[in-house]
N, C-alpha and C positions, 0 to 999 in steps of 0.2 A: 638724791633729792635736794640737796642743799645748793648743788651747783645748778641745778635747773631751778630753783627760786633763792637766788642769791641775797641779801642782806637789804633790807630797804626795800624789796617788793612788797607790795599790799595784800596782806592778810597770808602771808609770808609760813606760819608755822598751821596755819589751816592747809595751806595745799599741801604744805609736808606729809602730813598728817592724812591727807586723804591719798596722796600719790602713795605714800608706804599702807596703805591698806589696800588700794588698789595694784599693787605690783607684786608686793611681796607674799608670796604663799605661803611661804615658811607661818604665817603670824592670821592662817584664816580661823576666823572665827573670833578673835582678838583684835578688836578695832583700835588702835589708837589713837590718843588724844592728843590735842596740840601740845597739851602740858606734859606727858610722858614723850613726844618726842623731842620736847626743848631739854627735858633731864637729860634725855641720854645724847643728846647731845654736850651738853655739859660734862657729865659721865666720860664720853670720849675723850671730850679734850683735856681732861685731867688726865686719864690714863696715858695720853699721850706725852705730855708735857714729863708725868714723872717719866717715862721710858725712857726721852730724848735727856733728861738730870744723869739717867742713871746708864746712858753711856757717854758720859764724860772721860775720857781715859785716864785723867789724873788731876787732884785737885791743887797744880801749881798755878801758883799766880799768874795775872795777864804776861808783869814785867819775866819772872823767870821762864814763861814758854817764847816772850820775843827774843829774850839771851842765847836760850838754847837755839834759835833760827839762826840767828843772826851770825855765832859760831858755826854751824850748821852749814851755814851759804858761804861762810870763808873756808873753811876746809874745803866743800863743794869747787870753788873756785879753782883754789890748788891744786884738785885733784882735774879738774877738766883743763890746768895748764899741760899739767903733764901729761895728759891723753893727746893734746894739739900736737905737744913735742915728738910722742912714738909716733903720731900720723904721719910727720914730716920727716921721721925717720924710714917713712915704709912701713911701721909697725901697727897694721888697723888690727882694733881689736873687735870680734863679733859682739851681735846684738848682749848675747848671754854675759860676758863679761864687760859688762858697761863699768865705770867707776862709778865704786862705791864706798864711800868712807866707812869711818870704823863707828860715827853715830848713827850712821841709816844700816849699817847690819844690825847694831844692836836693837835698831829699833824695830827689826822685820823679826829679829831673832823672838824678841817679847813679845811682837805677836803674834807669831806663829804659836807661839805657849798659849798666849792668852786667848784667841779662837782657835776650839779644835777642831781639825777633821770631818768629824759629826756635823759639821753646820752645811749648808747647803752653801756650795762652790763659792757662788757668781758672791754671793752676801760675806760668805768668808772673806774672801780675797778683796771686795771691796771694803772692808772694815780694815783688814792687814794695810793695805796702800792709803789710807785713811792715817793709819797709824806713822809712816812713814810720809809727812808732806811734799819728798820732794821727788818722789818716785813714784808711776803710775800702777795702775793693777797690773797692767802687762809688763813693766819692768820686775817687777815683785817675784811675779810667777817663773818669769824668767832666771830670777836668782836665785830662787829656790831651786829650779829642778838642774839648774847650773852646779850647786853646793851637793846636790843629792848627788849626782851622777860623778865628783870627785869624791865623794866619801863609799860609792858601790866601788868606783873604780881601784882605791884604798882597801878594799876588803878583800879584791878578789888577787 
């Protein structure tokens, strides 16, 4: 309803208010007012706003998260020199074993800890390569089931 009477339209929280009583069934018999639907809209955006606080992944500074980049992209660098160098030795490595430093494992390693299993795939995985800026959901996935399949292969 919001996006169909966007901000600045005339008499703006009356049509809300009459489109969510005329559409939504869930609420017959309970007409709402313009002023119960501007609470909850307010309502909303707090709950939202604390959500997006409270996945913050860590409370370092601006300056300490650009350091840790910034190192980040020079190891990054070194390690795609010497992947150029195996190529031109003939040595291509598959998708699964892309370079990876040893601060983007750690960083897949914590959160694979810190999202479990339990969470619905796509939201998982997208919070994990979230957590890892310099590698995509599909690179993620791939070095996970990469690590997994050396540590089955290890057991048997």
């Amino acid at each position: 309803a919001l996006k169909k009477f966007p901000g600045g339209s005339r008499k703006r929280w009356e049509n809300v208010a009459e489109y969510i009583n005329i559409n939504c069934s869930q609420h017959e018999g309970k007409n709402r007012t313009k002023e119960q639907c501007l609470e909850r809209v307010k309502e909303l955006g707090k709950e939202m706003q604390a959500k997006r606080d409270s996945e913050l992944v860590s409370s370092e500074s601006a300056f300490e998260q650009s350091q840790r980049g910034v190192k980040a992209r020079s190891s990054r660098k070194d390690a795609l020199k010497a992947s150029e160098q195996k190529q031109e030795e003939g040595k291509v490595e598959s998708a699964s074993e892309t370079i990876w430093t040893d601060e983007e494992q750690k960083q897949l390693q914590l959160a694979l800890k810190k999202y479990p299993a339990s969470m619905e795939k796509n939201e998982r995985w997208r919070k994990i390569s979230a957590a890892v800026p310099t590698k995509t959901k599909k690179e993620c996935v791939g070095r996970y089931k990469f690590i997994r399949a050396q540590i089955l292969a290890k057991k048997k």
